[in-house]
PAZAPA-4460 file (N, C-alpha, C; in steps of 0.05 Angstrom, whole numbers, plus 32768, in hexadecimal, padded with zeros to 4 digits):
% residues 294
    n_x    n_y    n_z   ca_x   ca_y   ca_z    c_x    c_y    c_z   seq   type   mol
   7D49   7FA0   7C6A   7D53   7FA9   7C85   7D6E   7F9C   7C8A     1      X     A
   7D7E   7FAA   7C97   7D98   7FA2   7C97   7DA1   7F8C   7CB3     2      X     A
   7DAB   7F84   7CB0   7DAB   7F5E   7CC5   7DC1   7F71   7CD8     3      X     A
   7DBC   7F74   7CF6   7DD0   7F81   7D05   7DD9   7F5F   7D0F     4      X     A
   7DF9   7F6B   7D0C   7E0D   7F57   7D17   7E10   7F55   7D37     5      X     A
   7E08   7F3D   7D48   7E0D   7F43   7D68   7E2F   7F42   7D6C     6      X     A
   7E33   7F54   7D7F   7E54   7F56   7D85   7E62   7F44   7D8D     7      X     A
   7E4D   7F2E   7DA2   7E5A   7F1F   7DAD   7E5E   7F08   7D90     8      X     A
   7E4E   7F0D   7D7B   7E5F   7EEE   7D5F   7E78   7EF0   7D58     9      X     A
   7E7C   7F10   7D58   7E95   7F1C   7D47   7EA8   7F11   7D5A    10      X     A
   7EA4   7F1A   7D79   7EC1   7F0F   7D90   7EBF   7EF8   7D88    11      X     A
   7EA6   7EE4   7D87   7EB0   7EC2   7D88   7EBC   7EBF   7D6E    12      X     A
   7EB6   7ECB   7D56   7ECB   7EC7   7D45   7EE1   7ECB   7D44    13      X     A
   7EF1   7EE0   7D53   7F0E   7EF0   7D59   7F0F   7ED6   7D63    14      X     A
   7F07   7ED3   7D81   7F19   7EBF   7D8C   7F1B   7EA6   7D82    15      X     A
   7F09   7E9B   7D77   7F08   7E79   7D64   7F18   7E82   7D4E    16      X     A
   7F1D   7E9A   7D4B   7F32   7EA5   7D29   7F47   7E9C   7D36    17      X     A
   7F56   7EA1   7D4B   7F6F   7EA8   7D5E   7F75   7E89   7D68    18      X     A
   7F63   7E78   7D71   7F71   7E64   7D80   7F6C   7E4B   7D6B    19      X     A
   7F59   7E52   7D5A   7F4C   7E36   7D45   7F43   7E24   7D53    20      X     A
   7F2E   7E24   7D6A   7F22   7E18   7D74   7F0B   7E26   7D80    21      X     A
   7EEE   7E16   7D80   7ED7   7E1D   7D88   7EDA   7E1A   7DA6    22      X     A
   7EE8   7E05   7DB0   7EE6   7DF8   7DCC   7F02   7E0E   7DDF    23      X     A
   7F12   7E15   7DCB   7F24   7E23   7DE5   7F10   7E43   7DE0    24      X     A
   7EFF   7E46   7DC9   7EF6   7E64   7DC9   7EE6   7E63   7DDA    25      X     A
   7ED6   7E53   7DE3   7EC2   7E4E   7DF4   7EC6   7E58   7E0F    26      X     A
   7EDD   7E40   7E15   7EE8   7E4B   7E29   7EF2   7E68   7E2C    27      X     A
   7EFC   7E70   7E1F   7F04   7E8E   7E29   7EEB   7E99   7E28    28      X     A
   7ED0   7E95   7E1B   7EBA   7EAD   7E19   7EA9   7E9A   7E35    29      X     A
   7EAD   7E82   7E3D   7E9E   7E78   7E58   7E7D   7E73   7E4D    30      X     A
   7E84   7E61   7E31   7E6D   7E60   7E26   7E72   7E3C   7E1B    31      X     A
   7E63   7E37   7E12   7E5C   7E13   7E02   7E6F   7E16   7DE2    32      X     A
   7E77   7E06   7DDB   7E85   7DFE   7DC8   7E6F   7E02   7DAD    33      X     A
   7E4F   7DF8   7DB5   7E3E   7DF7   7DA1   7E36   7E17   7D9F    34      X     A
   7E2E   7E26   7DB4   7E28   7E49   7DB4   7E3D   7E55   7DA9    35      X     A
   7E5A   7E52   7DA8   7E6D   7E5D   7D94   7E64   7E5B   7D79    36      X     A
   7E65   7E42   7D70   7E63   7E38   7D55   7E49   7E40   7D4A    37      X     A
   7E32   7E41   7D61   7E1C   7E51   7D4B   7E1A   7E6B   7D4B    38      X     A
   7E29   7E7C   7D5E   7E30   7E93   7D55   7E42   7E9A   7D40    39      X     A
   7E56   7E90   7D33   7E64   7E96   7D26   7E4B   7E8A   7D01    40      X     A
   7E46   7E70   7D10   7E32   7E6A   7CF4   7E20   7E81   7CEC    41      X     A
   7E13   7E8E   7CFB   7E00   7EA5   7CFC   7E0B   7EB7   7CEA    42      X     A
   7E2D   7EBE   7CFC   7E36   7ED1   7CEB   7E40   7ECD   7CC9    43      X     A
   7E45   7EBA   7CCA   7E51   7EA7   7CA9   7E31   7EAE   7C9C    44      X     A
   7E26   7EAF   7CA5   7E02   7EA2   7C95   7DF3   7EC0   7C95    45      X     A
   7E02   7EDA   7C9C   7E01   7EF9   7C96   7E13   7F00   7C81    46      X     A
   7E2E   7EF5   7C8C   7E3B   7EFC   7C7E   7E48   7EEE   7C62    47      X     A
   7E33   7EDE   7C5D   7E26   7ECA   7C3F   7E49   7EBA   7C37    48      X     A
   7E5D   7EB7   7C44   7E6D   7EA3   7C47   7E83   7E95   7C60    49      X     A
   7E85   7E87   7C5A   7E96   7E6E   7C67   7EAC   7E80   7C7B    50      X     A
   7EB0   7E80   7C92   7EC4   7E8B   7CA5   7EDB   7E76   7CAA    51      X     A
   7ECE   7E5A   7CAB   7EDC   7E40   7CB4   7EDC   7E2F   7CA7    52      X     A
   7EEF   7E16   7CA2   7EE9   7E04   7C91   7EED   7DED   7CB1    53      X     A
   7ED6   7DEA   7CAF   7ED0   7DD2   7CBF   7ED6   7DB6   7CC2    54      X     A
   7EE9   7DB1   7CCF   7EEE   7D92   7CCA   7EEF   7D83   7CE9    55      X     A
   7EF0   7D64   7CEF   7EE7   7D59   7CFD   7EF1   7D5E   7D16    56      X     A
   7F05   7D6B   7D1C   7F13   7D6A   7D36   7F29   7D87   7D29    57      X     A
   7F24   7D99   7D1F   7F33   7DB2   7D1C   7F23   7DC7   7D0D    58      X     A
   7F29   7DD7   7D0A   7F1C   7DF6   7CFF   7F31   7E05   7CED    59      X     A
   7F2D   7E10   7CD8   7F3E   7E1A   7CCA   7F35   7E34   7CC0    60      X     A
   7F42   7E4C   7CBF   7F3C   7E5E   7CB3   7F36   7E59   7C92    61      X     A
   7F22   7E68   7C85   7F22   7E6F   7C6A   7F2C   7E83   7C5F    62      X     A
   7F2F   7E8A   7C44   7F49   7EA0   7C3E   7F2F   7EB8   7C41    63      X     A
   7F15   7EB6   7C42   7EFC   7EC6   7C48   7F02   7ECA   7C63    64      X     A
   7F0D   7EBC   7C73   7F0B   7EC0   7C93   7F24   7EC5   7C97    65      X     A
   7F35   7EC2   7C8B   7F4D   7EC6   7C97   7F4C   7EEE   7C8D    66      X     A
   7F43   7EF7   7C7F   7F41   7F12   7C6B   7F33   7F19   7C87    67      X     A
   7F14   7F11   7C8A   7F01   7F25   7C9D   7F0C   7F2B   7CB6    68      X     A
   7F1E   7F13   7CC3   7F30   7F12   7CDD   7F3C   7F21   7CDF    69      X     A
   7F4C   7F30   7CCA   7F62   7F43   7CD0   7F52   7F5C   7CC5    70      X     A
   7F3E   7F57   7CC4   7F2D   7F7C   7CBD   7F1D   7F78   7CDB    71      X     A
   7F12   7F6B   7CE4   7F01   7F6B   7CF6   7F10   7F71   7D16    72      X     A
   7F26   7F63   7D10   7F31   7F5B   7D2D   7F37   7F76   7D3C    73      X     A
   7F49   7F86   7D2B   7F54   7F9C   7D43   7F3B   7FAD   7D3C    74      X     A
   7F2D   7FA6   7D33   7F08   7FB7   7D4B   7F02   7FB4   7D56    75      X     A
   7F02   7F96   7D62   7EF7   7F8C   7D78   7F08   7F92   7D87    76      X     A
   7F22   7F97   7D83   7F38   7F97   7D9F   7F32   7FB3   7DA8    77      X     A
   7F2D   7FC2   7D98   7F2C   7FDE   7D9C   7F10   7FE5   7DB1    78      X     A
   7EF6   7FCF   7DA4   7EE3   7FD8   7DB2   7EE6   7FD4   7DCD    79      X     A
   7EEC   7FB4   7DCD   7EF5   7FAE   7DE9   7F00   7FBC   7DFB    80      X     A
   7F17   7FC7   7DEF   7F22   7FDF   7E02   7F1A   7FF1   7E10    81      X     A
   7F08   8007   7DFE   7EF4   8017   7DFE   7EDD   800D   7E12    82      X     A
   7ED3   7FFB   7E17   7EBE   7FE9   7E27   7ED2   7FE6   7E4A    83      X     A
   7EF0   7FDD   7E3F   7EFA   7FE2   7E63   7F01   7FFB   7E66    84      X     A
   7F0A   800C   7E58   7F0F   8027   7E62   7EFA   8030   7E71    85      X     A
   7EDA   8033   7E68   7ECE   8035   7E6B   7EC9   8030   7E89    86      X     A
   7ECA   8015   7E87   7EB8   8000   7EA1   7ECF   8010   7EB7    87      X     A
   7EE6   800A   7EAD   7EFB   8017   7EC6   7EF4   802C   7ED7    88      X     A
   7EEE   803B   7EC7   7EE9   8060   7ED1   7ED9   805E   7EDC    89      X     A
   7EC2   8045   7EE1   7EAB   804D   7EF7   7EC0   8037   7F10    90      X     A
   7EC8   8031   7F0F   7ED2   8023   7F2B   7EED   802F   7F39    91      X     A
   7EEE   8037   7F54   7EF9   8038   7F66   7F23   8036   7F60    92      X     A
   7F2B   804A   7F5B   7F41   8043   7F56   7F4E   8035   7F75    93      X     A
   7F67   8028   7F76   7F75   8023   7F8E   7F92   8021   7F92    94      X     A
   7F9B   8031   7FA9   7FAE   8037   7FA9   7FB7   8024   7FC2    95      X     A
   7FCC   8011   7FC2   7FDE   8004   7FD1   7FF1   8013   7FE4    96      X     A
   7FEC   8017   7FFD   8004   801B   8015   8017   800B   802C    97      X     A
   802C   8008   8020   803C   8006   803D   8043   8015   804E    98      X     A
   803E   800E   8068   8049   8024   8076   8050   800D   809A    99      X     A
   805F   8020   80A6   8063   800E   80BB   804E   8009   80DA   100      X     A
   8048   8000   80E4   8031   7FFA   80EF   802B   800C   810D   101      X     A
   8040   8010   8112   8036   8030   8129   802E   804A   811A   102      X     A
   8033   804F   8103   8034   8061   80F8   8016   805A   80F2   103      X     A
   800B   8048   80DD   7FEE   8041   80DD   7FE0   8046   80F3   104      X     A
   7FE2   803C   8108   7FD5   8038   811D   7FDC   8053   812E   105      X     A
   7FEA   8064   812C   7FDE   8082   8145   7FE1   809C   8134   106      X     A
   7FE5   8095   8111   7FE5   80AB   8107   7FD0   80B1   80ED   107      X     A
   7FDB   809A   80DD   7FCB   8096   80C3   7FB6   8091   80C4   108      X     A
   7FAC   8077   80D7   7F8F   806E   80DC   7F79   8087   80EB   109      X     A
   7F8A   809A   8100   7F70   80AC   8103   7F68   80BD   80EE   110      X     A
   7F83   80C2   80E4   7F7E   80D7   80CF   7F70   80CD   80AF   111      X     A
   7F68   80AF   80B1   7F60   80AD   8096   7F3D   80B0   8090   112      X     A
   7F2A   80B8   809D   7F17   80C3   8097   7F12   80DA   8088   113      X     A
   7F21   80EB   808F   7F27   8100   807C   7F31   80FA   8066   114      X     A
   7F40   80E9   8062   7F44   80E7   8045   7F2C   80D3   8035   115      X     A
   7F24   80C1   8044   7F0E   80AD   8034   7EF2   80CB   8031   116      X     A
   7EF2   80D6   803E   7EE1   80F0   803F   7EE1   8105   8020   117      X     A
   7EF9   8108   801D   7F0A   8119   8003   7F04   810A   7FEB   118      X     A
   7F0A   80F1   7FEB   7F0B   80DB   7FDD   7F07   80C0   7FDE   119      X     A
   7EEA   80CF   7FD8   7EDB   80A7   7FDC   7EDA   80A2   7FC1   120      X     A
   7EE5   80A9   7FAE   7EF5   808F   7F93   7F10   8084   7F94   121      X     A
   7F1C   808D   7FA2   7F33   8078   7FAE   7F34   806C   7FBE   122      X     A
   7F3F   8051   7FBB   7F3B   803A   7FCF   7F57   803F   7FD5   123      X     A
   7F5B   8036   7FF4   7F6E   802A   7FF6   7F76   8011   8005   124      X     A
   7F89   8007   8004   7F9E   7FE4   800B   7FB2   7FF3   801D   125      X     A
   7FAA   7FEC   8039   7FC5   7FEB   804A   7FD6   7FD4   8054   126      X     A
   7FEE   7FD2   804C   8004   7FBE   8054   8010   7FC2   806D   127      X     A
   800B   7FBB   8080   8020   7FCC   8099   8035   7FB5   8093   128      X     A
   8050   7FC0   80A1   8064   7FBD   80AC   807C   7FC6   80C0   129      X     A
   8087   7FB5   80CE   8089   7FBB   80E2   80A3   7FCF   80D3   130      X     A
   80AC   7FE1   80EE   80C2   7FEF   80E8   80E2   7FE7   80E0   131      X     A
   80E5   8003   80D5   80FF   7FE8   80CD   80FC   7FD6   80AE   132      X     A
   80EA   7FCF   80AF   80E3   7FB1   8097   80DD   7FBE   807E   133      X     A
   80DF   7FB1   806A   80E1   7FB6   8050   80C6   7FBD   8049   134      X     A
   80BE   7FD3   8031   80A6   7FDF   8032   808E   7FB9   801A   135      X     A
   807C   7FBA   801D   8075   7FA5   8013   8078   7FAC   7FF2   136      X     A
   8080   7F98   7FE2   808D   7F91   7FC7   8070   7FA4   7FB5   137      X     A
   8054   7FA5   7FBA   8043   7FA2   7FAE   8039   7FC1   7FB4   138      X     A
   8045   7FCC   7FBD   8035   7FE9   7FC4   8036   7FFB   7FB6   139      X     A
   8029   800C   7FAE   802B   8024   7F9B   803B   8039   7FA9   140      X     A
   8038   8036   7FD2   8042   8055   7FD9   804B   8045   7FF0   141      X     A
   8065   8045   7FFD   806C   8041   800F   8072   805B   801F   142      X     A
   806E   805E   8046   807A   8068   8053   808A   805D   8064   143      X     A
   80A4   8063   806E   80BE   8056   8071   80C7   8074   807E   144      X     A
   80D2   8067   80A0   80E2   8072   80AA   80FA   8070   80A0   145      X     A
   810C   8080   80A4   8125   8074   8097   813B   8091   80AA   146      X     A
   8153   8094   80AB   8166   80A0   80BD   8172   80AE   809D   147      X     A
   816C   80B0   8084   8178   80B3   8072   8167   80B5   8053   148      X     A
   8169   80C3   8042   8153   80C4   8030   8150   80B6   801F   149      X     A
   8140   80A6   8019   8137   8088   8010   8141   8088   7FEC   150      X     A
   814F   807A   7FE6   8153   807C   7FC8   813C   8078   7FB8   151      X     A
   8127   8089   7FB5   8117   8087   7F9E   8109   809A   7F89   152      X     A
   8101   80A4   7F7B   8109   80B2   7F66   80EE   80CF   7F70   153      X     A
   80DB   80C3   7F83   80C1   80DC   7F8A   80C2   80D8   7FA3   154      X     A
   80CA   80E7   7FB9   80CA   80E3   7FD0   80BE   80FC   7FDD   155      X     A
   80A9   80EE   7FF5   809C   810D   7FFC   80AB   8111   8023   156      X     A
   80B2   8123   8027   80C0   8120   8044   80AB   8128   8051   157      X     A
   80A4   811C   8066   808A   811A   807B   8091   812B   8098   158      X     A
   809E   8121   80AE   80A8   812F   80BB   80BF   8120   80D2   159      X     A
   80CD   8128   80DF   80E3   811B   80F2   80DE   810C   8107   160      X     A
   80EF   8100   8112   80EB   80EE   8127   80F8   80F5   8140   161      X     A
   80F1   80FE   8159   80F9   80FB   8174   80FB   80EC   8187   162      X     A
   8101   80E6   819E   80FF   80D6   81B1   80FE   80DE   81C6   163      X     A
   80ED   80D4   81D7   80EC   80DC   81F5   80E8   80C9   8206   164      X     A
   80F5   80C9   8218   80EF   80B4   8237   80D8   80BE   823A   165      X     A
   80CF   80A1   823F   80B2   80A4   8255   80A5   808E   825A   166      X     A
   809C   808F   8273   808B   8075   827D   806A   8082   8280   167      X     A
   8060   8068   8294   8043   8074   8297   8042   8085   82B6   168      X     A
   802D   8089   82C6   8023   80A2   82D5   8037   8097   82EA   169      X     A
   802F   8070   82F4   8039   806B   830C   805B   806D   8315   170      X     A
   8071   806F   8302   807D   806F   82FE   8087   808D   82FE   171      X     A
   807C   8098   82EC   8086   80B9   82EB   8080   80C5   830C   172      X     A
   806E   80B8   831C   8066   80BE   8333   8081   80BC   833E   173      X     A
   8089   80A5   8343   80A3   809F   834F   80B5   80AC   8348   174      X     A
   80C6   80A5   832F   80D6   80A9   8327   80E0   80C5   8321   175      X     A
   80CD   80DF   831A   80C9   8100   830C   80DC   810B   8320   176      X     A
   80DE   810E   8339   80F2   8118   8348   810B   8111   8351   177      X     A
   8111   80F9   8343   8128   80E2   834B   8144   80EF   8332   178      X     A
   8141   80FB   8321   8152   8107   830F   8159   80E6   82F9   179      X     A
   8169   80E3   82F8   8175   80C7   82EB   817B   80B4   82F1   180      X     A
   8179   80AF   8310   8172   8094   831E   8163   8081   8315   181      X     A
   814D   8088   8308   8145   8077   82FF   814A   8062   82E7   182      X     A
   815F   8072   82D4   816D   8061   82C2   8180   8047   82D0   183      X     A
   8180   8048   82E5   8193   802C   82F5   8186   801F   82FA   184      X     A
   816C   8026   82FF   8157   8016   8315   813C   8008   8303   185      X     A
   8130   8010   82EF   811E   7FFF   82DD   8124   8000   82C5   186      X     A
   8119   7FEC   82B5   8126   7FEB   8299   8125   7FF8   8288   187      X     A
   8138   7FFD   8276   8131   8015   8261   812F   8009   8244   188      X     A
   810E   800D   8237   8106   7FFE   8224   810F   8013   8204   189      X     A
   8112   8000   81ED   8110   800F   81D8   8114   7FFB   81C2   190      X     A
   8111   7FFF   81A7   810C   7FF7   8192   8125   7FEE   8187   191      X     A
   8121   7FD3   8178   8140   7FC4   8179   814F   7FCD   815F   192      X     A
   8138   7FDD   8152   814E   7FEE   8138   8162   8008   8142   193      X     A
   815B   8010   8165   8166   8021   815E   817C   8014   8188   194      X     A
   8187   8002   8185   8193   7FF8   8196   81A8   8006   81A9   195      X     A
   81AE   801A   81A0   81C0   8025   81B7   81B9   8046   81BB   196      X     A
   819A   8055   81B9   8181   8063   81B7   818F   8070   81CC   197      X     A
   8183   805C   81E8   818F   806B   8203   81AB   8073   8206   198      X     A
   81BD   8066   81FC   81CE   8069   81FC   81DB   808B   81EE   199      X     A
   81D1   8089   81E0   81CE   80A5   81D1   81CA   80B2   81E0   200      X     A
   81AE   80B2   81E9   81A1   80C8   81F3   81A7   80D3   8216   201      X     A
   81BB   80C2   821B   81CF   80C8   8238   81E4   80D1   822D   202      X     A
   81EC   80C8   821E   8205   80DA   820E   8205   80F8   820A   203      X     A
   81E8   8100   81FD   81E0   811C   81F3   81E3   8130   8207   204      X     A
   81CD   811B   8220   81BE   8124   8239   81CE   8129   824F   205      X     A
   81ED   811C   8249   81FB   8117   825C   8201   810D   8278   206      X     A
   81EE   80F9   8277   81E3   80E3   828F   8201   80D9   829A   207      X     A
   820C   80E1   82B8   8222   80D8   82C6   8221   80C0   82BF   208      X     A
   8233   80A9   82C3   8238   8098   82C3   8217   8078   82BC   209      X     A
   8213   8082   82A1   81F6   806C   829C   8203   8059   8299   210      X     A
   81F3   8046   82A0   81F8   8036   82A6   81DA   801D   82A6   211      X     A
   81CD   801D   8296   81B5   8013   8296   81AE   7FF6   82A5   212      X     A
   8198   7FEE   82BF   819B   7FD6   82C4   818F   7FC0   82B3   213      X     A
   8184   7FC5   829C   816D   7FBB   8291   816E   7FCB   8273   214      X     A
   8173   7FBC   825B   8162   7FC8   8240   8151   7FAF   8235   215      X     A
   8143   7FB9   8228   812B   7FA5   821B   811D   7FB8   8204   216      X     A
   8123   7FA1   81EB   8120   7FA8   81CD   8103   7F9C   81C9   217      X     A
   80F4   7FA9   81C0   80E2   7FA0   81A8   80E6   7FA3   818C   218      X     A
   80D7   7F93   8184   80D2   7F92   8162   80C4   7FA8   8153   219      X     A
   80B2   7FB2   816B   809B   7FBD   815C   809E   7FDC   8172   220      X     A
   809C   7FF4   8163   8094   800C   8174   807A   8005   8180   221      X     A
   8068   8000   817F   804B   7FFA   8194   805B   7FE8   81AA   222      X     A
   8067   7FDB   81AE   806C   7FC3   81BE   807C   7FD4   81D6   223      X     A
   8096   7FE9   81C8   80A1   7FF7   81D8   808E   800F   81E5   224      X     A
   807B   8019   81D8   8065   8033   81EB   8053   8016   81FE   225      X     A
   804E   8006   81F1   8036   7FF4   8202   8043   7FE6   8223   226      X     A
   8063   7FE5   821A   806B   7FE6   823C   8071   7FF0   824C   227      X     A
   8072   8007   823B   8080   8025   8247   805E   8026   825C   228      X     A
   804E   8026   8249   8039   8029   8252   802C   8019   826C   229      X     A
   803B   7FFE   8266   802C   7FEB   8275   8039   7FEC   8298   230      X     A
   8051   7FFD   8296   8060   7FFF   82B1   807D   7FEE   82B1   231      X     A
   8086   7FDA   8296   809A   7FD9   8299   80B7   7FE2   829C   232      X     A
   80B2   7FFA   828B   80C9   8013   8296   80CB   8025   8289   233      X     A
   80E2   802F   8281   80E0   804F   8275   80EC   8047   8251   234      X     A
   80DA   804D   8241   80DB   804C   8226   80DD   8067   821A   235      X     A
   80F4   806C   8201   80FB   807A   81E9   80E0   8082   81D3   236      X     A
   80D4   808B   81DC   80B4   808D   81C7   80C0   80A4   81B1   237      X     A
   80B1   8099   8194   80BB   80B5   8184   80A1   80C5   8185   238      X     A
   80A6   80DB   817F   8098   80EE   8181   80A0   80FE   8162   239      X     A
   808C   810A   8155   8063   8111   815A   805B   80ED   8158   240      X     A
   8062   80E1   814D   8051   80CB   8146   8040   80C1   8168   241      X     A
   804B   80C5   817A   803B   80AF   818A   802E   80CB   819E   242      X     A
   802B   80E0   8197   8022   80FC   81AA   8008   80EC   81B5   243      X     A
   7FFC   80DB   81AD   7FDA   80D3   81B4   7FDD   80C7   81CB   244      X     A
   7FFB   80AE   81CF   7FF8   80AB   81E8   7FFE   80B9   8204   245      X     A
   800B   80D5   8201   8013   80F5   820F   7FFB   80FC   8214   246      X     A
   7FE2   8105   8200   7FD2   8114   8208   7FBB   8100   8219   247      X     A
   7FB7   80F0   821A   7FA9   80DA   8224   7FB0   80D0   8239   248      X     A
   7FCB   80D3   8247   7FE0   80D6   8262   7FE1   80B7   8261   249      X     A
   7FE8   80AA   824E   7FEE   808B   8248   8006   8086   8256   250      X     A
   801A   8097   8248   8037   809E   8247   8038   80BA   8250   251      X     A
   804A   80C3   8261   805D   80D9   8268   8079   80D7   826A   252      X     A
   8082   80ED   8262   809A   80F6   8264   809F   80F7   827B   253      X     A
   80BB   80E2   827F   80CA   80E8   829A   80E3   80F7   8292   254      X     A
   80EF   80FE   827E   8103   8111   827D   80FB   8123   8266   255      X     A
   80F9   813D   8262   80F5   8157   8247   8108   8150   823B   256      X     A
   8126   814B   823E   813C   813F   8224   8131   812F   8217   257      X     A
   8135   8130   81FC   812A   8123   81E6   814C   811E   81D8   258      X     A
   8140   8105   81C9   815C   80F9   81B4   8154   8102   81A2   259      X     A
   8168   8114   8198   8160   811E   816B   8172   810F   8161   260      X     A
   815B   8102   814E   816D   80F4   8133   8169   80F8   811E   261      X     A
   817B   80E3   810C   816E   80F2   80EE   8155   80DE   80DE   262      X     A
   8147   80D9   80F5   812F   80C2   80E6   8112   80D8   80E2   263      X     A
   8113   80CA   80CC   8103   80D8   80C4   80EB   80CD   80AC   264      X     A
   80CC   80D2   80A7   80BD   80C5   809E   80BF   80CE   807D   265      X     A
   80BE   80BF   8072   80BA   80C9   804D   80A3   80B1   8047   266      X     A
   8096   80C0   8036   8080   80B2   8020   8097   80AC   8007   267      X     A
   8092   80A0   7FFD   80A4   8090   7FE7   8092   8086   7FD8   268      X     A
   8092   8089   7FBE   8081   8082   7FA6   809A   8072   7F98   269      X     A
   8097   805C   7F90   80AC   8041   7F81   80A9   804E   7F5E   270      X     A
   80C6   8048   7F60   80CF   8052   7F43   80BE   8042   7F22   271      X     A
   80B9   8028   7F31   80A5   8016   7F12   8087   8021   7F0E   272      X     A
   8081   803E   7F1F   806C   8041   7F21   8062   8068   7F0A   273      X     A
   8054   8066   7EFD   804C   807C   7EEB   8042   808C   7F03   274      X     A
   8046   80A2   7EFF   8031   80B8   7F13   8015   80B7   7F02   275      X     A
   8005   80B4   7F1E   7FEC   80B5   7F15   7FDD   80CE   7F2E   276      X     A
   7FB7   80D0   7F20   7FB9   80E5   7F2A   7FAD   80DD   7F4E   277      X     A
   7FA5   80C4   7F52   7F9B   80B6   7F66   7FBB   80C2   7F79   278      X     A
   7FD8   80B5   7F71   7FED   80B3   7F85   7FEB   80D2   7F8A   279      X     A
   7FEA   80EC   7F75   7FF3   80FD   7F7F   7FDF   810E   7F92   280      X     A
   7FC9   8102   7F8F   7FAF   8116   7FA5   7FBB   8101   7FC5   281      X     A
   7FC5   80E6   7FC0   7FC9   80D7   7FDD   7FDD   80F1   7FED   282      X     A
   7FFB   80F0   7FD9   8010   80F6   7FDB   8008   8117   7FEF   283      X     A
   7FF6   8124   7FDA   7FF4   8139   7FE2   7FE5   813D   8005   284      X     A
   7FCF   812A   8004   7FC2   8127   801A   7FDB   8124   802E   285      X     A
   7FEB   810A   802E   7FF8   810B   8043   800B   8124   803F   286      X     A
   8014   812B   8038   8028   8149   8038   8016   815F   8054   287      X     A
   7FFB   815D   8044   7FF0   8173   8052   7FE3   816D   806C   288      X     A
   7FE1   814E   8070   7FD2   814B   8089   7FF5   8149   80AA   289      X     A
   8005   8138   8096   801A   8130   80A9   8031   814A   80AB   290      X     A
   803B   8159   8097   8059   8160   8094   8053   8178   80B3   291      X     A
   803F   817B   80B7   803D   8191   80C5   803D   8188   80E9   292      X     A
   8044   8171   80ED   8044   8168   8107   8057   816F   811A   293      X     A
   806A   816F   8117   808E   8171   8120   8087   8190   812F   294      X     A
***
């Protein structure tokens, strides 16, 4: 009857072949220095000669072991491989996102049930960042506002950016019949990437003599809807992205003039990255859930 060889002697031989030690092979297999060595003895004592020449404090190949090492080895590398390909394909691929953090929070986040729905074998990693800020170093897919189209080699265009004044109810109460008085009289909030916003948008609008008593920048788009909201004064909201706080009467429009610019959302896939088929079902999803908002 023929003596079956266990797999795991053959690896402790590769690796005790490779480093000439029982104690660093050990370590890499997370086993005893003595369970190496009587596996490999097992195997020497099938394979009716000497693998090692054994001496007090080193290990040496034999010209018998040094021969079987280079027939044996790229099998085992091979199997190995074959064993993670394998293991891979049952686990969860994952895809990495940056994206900026209003955009998560009133667009992407409601809308991602539907996709964990489509595709519950993709995981995904969200990075927020604030607007403005560099997409995170580690992501497979960044989304990035940008006034200009992002230098990168797969770019998917999502949809444009508007602006509109608006505060909350108590305010529009007052203020809705007052025409542009109100730009003298409470502060006019907006986002510090885009610093002279109002200014624009009196220019377009043709506001007599503006003259603002009050501007005040945030860092963050949430920070500018959250005081618009809270009653501090009249805030630049872009639109589709923030429509949830419109239909919810969070925010209203105190003037229908809107500012057009050229900002606009792109998905961006980074050039060190292979197309795979995980990015292009994401890619596609957002195409089909967002481009259609505007």
């Amino acid at each position: 009857m023929a003596v079956q060889t266990p797999i795991r002697g053959l690896r402790s031989f590769c690796i005790a072949a490779k480093c000439l030690s029982f104690k660093h092979a050990a370590s890499k297999l997370f086993l005893t220095p003595s369970a190496v060595s009587h596996q490999i003895k097992q195997l020497e004592e099938q394979l009716g000669f000497d693998l090692f020449t054994r001496q007090t404090r080193a290990i040496e190949l034999t010209s018998a072991g040094k021969r079987f090492y280079h027939a044996i080895q790229p099998i085992i590398t091979d199997l190995e491989s074959t064993i993670d390909d394998f293991t891979n394909s049952k686990q969860n691929k994952t895809i990495t996102i940056s994206l900026p953090e209003f955009f998560a929070s009133e667009l992407f986040v409601p809308s991602l049930s539907d996709w964990t729905q489509a595709h519950p074998d993709i995981n995904l990693q969200l990075e927020t960042v604030k607007t403005g800020s560099q997409a995170a170093a580690s992501a497979d897919l960044s989304i990035v506002l940008s006034r200009g189209r992002p230098n990168s080699p797969v770019i998917t265009d999502l949809f444009p950016v508007r602006y509109v004044p608006a505060c909350n109810k108590r305010l529009y109460r007052k203020w809705a019949s007052e025409g542009f008085k109100a730009l003298k009289t409470v502060p006019l909030i907006l986002h510090q990437s885009r610093p002279w916003a109002w200014h624009q948008w009196a220019d377009e609008v043709g506001v007599p003599d503006f003259d603002p008593k009050q501007i005040i920048q945030f860092d963050s788009m949430f920070g500018v809807a959250r005081a618009a909201q809270q009653g501090m004064g009249i805030a630049l909201i872009p639109l589709p992205i923030s429509q949830t706080w419109f239909k919810e009467q969070l925010l209203v429009r105190l003037y229908e003039e809107e500012l057009v610019t050229n900002d606009r959302y792109f998905l961006v896939q980074h050039e060190n990255l292979e197309q795979s088929d995980e990015l292009l079902k994401f890619a596609n999803w957002m195409q089909e859930t967002f481009c259609d908002l505007y």
